[in-house]
N, C-alpha and C positions, 0 to 999 in steps of 0.2 A: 618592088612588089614582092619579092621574094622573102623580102625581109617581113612583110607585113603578115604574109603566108605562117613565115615562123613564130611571128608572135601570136597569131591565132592558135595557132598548133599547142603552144607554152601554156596560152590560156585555156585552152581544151583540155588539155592534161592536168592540167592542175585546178580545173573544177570537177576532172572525173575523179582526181584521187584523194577532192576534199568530199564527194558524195558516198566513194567506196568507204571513207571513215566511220561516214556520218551514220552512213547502212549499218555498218558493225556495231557502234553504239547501239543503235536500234534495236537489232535484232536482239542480242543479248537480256538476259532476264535480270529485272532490278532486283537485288538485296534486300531493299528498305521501300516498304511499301506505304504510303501515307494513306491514313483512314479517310474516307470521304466523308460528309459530312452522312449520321446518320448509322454508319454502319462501324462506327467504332466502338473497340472494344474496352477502349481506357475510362477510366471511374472520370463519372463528370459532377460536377456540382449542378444539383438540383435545387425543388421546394422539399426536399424531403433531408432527412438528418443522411449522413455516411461520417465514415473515419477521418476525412478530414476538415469536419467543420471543427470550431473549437468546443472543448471540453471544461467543464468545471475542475478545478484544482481539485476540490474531495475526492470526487471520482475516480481521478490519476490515482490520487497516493491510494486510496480503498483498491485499485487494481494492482499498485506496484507494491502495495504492501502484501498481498493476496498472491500475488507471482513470486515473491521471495521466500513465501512463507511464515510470516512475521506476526501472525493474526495474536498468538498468542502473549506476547512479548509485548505487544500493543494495548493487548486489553487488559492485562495488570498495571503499565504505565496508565492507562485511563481510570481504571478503580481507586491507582494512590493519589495522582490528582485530584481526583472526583471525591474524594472521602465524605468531605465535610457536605457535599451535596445529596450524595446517593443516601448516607445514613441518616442524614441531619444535623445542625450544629450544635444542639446538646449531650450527643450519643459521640460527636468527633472531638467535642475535649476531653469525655473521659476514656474513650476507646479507642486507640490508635494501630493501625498495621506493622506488625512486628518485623514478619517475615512471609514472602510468599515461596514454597517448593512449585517448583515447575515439572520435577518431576511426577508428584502425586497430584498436583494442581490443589494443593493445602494449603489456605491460607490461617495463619497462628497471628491471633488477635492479643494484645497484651492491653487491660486494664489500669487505672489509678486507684482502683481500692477492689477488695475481694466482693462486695456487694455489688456492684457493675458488674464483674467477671458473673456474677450468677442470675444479674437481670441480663444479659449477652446473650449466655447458655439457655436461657428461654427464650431467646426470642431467634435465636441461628437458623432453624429452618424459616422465619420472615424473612431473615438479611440476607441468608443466601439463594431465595427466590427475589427477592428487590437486587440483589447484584448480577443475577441474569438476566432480569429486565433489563438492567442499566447498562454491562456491558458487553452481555452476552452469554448465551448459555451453554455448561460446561467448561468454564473459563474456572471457578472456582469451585472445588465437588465436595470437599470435607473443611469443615473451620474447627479452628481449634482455637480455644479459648483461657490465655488463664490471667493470674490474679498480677497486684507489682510484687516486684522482686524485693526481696529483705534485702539492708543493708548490712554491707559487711563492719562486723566487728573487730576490731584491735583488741591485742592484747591475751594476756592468757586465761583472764576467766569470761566466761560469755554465758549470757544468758537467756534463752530462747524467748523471742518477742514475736508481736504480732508482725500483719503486713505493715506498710511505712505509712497507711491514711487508714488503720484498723484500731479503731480507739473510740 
């Protein structure tokens, strides 16, 4: 019987110092508190738009190109693509983009005959209000405008000609 005394005693002991653990856990204050339903703080998906439904691919690159800085760089690659559309295609075979300065934002128009270069010149403040509709305003501020290039001559004697379709 004594023996049975002892194993009670074992067992007694060793449910008070699985209770004294259990107490300790208890009492202690959690770290990591899980939101209940209702009072959370974390972004949930609704009927309404947030940041992480999906986006349109334009949108992205219009912002990451907008975050890098790039607006400008972007909207001359869009004007010499666009040539033949923004101008028209009778104005885009005689009139081609030469050069654009990014520093003055200048774009230098080069002709196939001197008579274009001066229906151009009349008509630049149209074109470059039609090129800020198309790609933006302030993208191009001053145009400059000129005729084709003479070919070069050989030889020692030369003699001064027209431009190369001026005849």
């Amino acid at each position: 019987m004594t023996e049975n005394i002892n194993k009670r005693d074992a067992a007694a002991s060793a449910l008070g110092r699985a209770r004294a653990r259990n107490s300790n856990f208890r009492n202690k204050p959690t770290t990591v508190k899980r939101p209940r339903f209702g009072n959370s703080q974390e972004i949930r998906s609704g009927a309404h738009p947030d940041q992480r439904d999906p986006h349109l691919l334009t949108n992205i690159m219009k912002k990451f190109v907008k975050d890098f800085g790039w607006q400008q760089p972007t909207s001359v690659a869009d004007l010499i693509s666009r040539w033949p559309e923004i101008v028209g295609e009778e104005i885009a075979t005689h009139v081609s983009i030469d050069i654009f300065n990014a520093d003055t934002n200048e774009l230098i128009l080069r002709t196939d005959s001197t008579a274009w270069a001066t229906q151009i010149r009349l008509l630049s403040s149209d074109l470059k209000r039609r090129i800020a509709l198309e790609v933006g305003d302030g993208v191009v501020k001053t145009i400059k405008i000129y005729g084709p290039t003479q070919p070069k001559q050989k030889g020692l004697w030369r003699v001064p000609t027209m431009g190369k379709k001026d005849y």
